[in-house]
PALUM-235640 format. One record per residue: residue number from 1; residue in one letter; x, y, z of N, C-alpha, C in turn. Coordinates in steps of 0.02 Angstrom, whole numbers. Each point is the difference from the previous one (the first is absolute). Example, Ala and Ser with C-alpha at 12.3 -4.5 7.8 and 13.67 -1.06 7.14 Angstrom:
% residues 2
SITE    k  r    n.px    n.py    n.pz   ca.px   ca.py   ca.pz    c.px    c.py    c.pz
SITE    1  A     660    -284     390     -45      59       0      45      60       0
SITE    2  S     -18      53     -36      42      59       3     -39      55      37
% end
This chain:
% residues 293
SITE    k  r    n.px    n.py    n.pz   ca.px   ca.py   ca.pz    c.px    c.py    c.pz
SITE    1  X    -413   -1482   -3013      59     -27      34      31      52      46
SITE    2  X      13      47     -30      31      70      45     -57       9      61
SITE    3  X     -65       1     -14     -56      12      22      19     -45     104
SITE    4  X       0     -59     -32       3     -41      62      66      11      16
SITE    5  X      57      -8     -49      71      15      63      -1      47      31
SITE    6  X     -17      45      -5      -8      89      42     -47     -23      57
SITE    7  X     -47     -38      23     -22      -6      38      31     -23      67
SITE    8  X      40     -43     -17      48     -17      58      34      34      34
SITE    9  X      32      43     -60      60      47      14     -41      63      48
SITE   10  X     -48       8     -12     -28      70      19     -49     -19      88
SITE   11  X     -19     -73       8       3     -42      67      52      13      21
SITE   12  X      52     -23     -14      75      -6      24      20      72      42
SITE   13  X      -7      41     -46       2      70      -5     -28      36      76
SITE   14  X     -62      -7     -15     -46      11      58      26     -17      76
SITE   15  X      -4     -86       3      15      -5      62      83      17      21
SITE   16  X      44       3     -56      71      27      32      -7      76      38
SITE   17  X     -62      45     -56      -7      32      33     -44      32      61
SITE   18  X     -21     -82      18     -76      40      68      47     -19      35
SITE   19  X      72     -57      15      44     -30      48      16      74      37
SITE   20  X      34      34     -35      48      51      44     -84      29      27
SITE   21  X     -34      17     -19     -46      45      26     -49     -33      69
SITE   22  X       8     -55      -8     -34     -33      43      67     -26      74
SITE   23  X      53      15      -3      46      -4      23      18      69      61
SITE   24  X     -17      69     -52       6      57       7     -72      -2      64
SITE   25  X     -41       0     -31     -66     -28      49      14     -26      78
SITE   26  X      17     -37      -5      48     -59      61      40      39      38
SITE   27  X      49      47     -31      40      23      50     -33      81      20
SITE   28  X     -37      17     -29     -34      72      14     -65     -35      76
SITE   29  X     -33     -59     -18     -55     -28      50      67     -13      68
SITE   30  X      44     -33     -12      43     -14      58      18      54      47
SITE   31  X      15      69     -19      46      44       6     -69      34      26
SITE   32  X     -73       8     -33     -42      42      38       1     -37      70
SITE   33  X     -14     -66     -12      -9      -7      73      50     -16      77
SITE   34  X      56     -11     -54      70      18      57      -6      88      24
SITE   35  X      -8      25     -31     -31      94       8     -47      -7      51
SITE   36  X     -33     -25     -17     -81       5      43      36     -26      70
SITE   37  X      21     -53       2     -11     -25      82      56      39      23
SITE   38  X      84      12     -42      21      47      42     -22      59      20
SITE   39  X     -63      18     -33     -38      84      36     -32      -4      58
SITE   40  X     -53     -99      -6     -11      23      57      24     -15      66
SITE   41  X      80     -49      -8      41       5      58       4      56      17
SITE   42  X      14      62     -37      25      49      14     -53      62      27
SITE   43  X     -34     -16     -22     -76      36      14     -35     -22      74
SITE   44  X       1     -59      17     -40     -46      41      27      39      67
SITE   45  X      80      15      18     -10      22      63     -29      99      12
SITE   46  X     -11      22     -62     -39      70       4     -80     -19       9
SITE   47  X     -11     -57     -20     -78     -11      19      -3     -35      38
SITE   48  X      53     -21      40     -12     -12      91      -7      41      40
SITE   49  X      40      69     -24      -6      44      47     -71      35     -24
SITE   50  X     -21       3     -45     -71      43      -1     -32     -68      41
SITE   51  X      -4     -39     -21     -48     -41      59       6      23      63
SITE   52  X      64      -7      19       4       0      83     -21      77      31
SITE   53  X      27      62     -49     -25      51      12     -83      19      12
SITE   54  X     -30     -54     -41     -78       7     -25     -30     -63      65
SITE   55  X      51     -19      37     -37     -53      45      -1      33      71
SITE   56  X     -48     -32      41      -1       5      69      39     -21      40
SITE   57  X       7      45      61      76     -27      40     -21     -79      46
SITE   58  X     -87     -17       6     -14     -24      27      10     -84     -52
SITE   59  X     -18      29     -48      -9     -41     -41      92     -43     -21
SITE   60  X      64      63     -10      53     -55      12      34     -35      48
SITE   61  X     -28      39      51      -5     -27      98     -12    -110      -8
SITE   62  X     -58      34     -29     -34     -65       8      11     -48     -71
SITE   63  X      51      16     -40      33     -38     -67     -57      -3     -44
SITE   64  X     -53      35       4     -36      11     -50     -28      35     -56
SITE   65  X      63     -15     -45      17      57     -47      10     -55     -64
SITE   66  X     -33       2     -51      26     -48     -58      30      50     -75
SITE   67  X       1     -57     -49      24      64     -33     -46      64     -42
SITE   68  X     -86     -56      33     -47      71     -34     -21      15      47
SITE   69  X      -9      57      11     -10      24      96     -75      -8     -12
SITE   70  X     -37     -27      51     -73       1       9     -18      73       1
SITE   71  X      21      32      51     -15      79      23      59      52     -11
SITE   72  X     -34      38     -34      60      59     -12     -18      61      37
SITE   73  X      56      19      46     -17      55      53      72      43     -12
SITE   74  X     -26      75       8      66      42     -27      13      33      90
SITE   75  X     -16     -50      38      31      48      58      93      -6       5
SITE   76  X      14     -37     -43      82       2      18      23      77     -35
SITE   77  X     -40       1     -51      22      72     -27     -15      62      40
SITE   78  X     -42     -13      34     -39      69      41      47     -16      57
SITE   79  X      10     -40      43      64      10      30      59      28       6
SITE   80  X      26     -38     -66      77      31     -34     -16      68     -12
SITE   81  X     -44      48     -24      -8      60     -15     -18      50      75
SITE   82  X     -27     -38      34     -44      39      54      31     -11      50
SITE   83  X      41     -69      26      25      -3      75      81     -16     -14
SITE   84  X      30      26     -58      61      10     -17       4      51     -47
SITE   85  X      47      28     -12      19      52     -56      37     -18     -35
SITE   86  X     -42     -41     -35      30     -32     -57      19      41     -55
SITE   87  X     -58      66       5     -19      41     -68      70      71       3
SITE   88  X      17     -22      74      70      47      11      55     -26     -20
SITE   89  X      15     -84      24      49     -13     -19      33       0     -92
SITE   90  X     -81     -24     -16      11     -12     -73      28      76     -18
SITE   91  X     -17      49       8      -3      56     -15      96      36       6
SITE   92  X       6     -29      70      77       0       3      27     -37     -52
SITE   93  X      -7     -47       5      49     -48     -73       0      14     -68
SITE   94  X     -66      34     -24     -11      34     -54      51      78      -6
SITE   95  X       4      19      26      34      77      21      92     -40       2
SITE   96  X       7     -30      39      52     -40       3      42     -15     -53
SITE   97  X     -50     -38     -49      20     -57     -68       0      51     -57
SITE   98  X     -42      57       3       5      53     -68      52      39       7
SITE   99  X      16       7      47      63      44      22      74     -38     -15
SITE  100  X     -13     -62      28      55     -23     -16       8     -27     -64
SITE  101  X     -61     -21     -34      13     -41     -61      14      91     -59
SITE  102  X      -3      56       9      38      63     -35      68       1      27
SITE  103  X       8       0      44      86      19      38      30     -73     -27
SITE  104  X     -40     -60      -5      65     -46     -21       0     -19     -85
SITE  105  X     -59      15     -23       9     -25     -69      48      76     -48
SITE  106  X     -12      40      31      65      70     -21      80     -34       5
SITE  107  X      -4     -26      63      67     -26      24      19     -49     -36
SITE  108  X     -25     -42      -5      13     -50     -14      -7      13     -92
SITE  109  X     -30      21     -51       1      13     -61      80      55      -4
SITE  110  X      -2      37      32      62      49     -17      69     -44      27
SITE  111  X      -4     -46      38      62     -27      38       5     -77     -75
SITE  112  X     -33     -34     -13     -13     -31     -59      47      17     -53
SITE  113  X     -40      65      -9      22      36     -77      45      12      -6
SITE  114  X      50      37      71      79      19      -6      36     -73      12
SITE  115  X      -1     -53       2      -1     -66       4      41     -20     -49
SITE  116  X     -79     -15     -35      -8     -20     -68      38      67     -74
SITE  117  X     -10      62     -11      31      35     -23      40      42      -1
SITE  118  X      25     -19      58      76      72      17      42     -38      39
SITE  119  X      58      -5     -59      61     -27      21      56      33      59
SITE  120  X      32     -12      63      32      15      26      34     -30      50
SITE  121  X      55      16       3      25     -37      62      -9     -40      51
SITE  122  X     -15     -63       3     -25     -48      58     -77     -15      -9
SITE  123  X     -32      19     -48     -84      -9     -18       0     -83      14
SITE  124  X      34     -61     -26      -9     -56      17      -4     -14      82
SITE  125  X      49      37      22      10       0      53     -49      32      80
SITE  126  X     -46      50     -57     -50      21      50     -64     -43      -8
SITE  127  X      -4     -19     -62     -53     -49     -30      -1     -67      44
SITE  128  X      68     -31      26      -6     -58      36      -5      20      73
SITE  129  X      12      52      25     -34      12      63     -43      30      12
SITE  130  X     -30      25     -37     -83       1      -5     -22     -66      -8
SITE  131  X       5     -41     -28     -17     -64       6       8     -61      56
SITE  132  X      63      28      16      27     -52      68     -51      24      51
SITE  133  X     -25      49      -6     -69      35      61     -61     -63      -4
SITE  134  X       5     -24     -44     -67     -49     -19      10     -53      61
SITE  135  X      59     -19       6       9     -74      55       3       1      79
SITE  136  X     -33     102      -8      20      10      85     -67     -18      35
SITE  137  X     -20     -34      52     -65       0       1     -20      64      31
SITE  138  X     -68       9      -4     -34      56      44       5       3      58
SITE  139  X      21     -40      47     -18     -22      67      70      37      12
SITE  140  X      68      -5     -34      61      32      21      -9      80      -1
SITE  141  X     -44      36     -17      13      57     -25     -43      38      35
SITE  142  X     -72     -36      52     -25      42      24      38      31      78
SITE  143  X      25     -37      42      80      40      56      18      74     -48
SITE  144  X      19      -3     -58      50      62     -10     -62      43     -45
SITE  145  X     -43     -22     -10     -40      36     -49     -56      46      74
SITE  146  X      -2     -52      36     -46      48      63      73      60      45
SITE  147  X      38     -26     -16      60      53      36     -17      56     -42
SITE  148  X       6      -1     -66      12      45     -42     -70      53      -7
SITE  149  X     -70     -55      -1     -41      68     -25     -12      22      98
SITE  150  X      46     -50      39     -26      64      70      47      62      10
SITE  151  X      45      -1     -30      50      53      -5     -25      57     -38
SITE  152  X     -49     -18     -37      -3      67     -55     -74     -12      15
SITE  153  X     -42       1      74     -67       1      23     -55     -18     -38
SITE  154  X      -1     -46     -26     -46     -23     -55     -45     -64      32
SITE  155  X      20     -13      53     -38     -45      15     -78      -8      23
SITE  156  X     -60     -45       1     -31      18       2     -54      44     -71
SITE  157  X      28      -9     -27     -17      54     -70       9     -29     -68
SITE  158  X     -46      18     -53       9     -14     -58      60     -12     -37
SITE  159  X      45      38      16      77     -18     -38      34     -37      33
SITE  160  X     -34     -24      63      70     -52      15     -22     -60     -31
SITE  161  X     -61     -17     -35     -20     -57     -40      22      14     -83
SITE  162  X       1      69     -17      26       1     -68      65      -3     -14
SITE  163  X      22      67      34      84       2     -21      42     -54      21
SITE  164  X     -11     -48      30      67     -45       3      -3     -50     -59
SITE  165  X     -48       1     -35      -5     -58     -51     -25      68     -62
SITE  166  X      14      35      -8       2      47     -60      49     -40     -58
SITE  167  X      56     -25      12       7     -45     -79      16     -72      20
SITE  168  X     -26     -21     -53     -12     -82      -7      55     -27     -32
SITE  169  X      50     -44      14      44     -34     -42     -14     -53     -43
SITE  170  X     -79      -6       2     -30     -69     -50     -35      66     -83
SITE  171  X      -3      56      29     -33      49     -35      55      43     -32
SITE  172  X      62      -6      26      57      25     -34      22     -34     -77
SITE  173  X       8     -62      27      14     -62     -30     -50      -3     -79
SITE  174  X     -83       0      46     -36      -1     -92      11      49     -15
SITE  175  X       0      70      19      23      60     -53      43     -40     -49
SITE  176  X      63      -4      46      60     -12     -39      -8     -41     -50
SITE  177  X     -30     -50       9      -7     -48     -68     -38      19     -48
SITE  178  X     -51      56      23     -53      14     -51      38      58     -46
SITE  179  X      31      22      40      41      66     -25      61     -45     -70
SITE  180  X      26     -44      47      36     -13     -63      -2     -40     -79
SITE  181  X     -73      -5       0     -35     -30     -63     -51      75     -41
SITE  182  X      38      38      35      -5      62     -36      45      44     -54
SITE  183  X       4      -4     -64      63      11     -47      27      94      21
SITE  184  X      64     -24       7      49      51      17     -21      78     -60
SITE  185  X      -4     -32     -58     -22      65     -58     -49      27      -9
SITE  186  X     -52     -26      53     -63      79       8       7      39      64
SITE  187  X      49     -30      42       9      53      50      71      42     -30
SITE  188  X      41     -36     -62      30      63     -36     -35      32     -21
SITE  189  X     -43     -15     -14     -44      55     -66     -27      44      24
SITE  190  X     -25     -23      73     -45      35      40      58      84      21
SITE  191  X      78     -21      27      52      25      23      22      49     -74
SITE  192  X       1     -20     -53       2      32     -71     -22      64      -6
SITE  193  X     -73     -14      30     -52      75     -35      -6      42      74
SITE  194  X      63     -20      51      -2      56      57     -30     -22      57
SITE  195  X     -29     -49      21     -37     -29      52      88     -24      52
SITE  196  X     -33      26      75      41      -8      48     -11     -90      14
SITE  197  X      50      -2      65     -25     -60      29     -70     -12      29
SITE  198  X     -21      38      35     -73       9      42     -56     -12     -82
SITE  199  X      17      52     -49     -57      18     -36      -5     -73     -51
SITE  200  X      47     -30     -14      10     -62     -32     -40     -53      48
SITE  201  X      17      10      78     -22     -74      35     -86      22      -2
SITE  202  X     -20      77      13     -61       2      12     -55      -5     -66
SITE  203  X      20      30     -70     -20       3     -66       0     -44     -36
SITE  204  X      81     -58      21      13     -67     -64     -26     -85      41
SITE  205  X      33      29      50      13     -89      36     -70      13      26
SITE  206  X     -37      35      50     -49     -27      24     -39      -9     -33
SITE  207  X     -20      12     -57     -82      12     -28      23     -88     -39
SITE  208  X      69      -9       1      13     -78     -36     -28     -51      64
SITE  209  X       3      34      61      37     -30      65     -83     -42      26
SITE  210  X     -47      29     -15     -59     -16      23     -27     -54      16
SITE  211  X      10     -86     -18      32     -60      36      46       7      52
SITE  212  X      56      20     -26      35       5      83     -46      39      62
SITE  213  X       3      54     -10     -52      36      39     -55     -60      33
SITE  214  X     -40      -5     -24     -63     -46      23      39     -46      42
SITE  215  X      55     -52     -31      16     -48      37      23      41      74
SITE  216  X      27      40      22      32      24      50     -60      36      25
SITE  217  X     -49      26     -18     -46      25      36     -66     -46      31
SITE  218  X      14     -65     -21     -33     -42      18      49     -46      72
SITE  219  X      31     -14     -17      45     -32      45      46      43      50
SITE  220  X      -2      36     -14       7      67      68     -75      -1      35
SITE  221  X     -37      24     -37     -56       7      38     -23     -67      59
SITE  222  X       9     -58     -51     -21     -75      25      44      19      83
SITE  223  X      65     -23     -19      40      18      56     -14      42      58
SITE  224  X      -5      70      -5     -14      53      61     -65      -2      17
SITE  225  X     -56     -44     -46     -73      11      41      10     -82      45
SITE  226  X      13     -67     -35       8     -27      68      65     -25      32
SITE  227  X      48      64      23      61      -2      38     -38      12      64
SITE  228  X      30     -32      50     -15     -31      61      55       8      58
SITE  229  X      50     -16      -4      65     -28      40      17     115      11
SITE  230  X      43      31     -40      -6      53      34     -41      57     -13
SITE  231  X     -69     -15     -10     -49      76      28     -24     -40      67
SITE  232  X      12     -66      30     -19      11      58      43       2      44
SITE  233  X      64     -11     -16      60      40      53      14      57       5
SITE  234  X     -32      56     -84      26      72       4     -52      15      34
SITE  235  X     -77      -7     -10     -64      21      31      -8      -4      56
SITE  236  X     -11      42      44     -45     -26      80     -54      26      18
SITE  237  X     -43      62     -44     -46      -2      16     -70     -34     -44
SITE  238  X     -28     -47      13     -64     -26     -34     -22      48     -38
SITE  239  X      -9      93       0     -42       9     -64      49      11     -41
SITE  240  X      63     -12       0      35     -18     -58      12     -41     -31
SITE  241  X     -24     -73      30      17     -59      -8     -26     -38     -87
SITE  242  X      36     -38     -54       1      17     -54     -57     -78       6
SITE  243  X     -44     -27     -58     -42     -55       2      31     -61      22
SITE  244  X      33     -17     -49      37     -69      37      27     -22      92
SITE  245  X      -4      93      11      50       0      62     -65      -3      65
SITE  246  X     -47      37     -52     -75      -4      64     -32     -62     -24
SITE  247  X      14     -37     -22     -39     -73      16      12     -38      12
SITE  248  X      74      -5      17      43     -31      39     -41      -4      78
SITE  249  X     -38      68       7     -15       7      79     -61     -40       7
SITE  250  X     -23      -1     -68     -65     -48      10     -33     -83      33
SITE  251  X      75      -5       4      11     -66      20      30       5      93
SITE  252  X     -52     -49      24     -16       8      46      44     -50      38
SITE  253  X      25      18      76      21     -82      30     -31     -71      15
SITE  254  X     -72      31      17     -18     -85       5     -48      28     -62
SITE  255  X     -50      31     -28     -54      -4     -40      28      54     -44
SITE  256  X     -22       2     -72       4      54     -58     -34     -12     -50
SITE  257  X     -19      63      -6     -76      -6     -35      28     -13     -89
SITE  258  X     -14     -23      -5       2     -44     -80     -18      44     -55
SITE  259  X     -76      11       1     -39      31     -50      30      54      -2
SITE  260  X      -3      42      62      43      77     -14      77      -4     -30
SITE  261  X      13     -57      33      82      10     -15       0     -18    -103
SITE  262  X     -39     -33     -23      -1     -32     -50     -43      65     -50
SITE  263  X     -25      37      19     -44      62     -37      54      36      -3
SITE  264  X      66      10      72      37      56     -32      65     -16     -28
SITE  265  X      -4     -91      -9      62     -21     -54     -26      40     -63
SITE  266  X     -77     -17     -15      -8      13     -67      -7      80     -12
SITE  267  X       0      31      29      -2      85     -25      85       6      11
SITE  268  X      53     -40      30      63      19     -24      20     -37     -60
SITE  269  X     -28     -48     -20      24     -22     -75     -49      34     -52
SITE  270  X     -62      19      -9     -28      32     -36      45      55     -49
SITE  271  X      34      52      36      64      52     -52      31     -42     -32
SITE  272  X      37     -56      22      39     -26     -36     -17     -49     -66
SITE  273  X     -52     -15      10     -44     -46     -59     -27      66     -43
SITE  274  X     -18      14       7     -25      80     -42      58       0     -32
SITE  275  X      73      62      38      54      15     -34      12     -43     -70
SITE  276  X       8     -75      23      29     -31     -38     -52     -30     -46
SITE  277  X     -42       5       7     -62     -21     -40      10      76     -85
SITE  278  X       9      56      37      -3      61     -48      68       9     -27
SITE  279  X      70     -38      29      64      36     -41      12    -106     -14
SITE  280  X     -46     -34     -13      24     -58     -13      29     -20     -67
SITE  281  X      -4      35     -47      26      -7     -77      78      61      27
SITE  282  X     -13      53      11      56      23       9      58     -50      37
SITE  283  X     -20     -31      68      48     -35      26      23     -87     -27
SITE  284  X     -46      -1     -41      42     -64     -31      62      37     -61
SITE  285  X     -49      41     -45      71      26     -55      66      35      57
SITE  286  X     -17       8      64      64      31      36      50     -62      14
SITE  287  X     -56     -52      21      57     -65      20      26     -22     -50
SITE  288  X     -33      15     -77      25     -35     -48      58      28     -17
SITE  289  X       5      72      15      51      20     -49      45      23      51
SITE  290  X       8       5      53      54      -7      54      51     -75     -18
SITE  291  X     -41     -59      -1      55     -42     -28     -25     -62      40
SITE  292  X     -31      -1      49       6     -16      76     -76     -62     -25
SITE  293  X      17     -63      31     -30     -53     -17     -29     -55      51
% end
């Protein structure tokens, strides 16, 4: 008698429990493939441009280009390298973006930190105009920003593309938030056993700070390698001219060559897919723990 009632119960049993699992199933199959097609929206226009880079100029002349190229020819690349200096410009923007992404992530981590942990007079008050900087556009600032680096002869030259944007008010801001989900009693403790201000920010907070860091060294970098609008108003001579700013020239009035122009989109996004490909766990725990959603 026991024999057969347990049988039911232990059926019963079973399928209550394959329901959730087969449920769990359902939404994991849904979710891969909502994943999947948003990758390759997102993917699809980087493998247009290797197509078009990898195609003949004759061949998009004449609209005959599909999305699997019949013929793959690398003269757009031998172009871009050989009848432009591409390998200069990139070279400027690199020199450019390391320079600036040290001079602003200093700035911007130390301007943060006194922010977020040092109380004084009007700190709310400097905190919201550093912020009110966010709503100015760029377009207002290059008139007084070209007055300024021609006064102190910089034009033409590497620092008139770094120093005017040396601190970021979007990079102030995540310090600050990251800074303040930091407990006040290990930078006592740190202050306890004799550590200055400097030796505390360089010994306690940064080695915590290493998310923040990444996030700001990624998004600085993103920023100054393809800024556009002023390295080509501070620049005037071409072998200074930064990538974004020399392929701008590539484009022609009535004809422009495609393949080349499309070989040297992709060697200026290449750093930036790398960067963020190598600090990509760092910069999510930075966004996470800044606050910012």
């Amino acid at each position: 008698m026991s024999a057969t009632s347990t049988r039911p119960r232990t059926a019963a049993a079973t399928s209550a429990t394959t329901v959730p699992e087969r449920r769990r199933r359902r939404s994991r199959g849904r979710r891969f493939v909502l994943v999947t097609v948003l990758a390759l929206v997102w993917v699809f226009p980087l493998y247009w441009m290797v197509v078009t880079a990898l195609s003949r100029r004759e061949d998009l002349a004449a609209g005959d280009v599909g999305l699997v190229p019949t013929t793959l020819d690398g003269g757009g690349f031998h172009r871009a390298m050989v009848d432009f200096p591409v390998l200069q410009w990139t070279a400027n923007s690199a020199a450019i973006a390391v320079v600036a992404v040290v001079i602003t992530v200093v700035v911007d981590v130390m301007a943060g930190y006194v922010l977020a942990k040092h109380r004084f007079p009007g700190r709310s008050i400097v905190f919201f105009l550093i912020i009110a900087t966010l709503m100015i556009p760029i377009q207002v600032l290059l008139v007084p920003q070209f007055d300024l680096v021609a006064k102190f002869g910089w034009l033409n030259s590497y620092w008139a593309v770094i120093v005017p944007r040396s601190a970021e008010a979007f990079g102030v801001f995540l310090a600050r938030q990251y800074f303040l989900s930091m407990p006040d009693e290990l930078l006592e403790a740190a202050q306890l056993d004799g550590a200055g201000q400097l030796r505390t920010l360089w010994s306690v907070v940064l080695p915590l700070s290493r998310p923040l860091v990444a996030v700001l060294v990624v998004m600085t970098f993103m920023y100054r390698w393809n800024e556009f609008a002023w390295p080509l108003v501070a620049l005037r001579d071409p072998a200074l001219y930064t990538l974004p700013v020399g392929l701008s020239f590539l484009q022609g009035q009535y004809t422009t060559d495609y393949p080349a122009l499309m070989a040297g989109a992709l060697v200026s996004i290449l750093p930036v897919l790398v960067l963020f490909a190598v600090a990509q766990r760092q910069f999510v725990a930075g966004i996470a723990r800044s606050g910012l959603k």
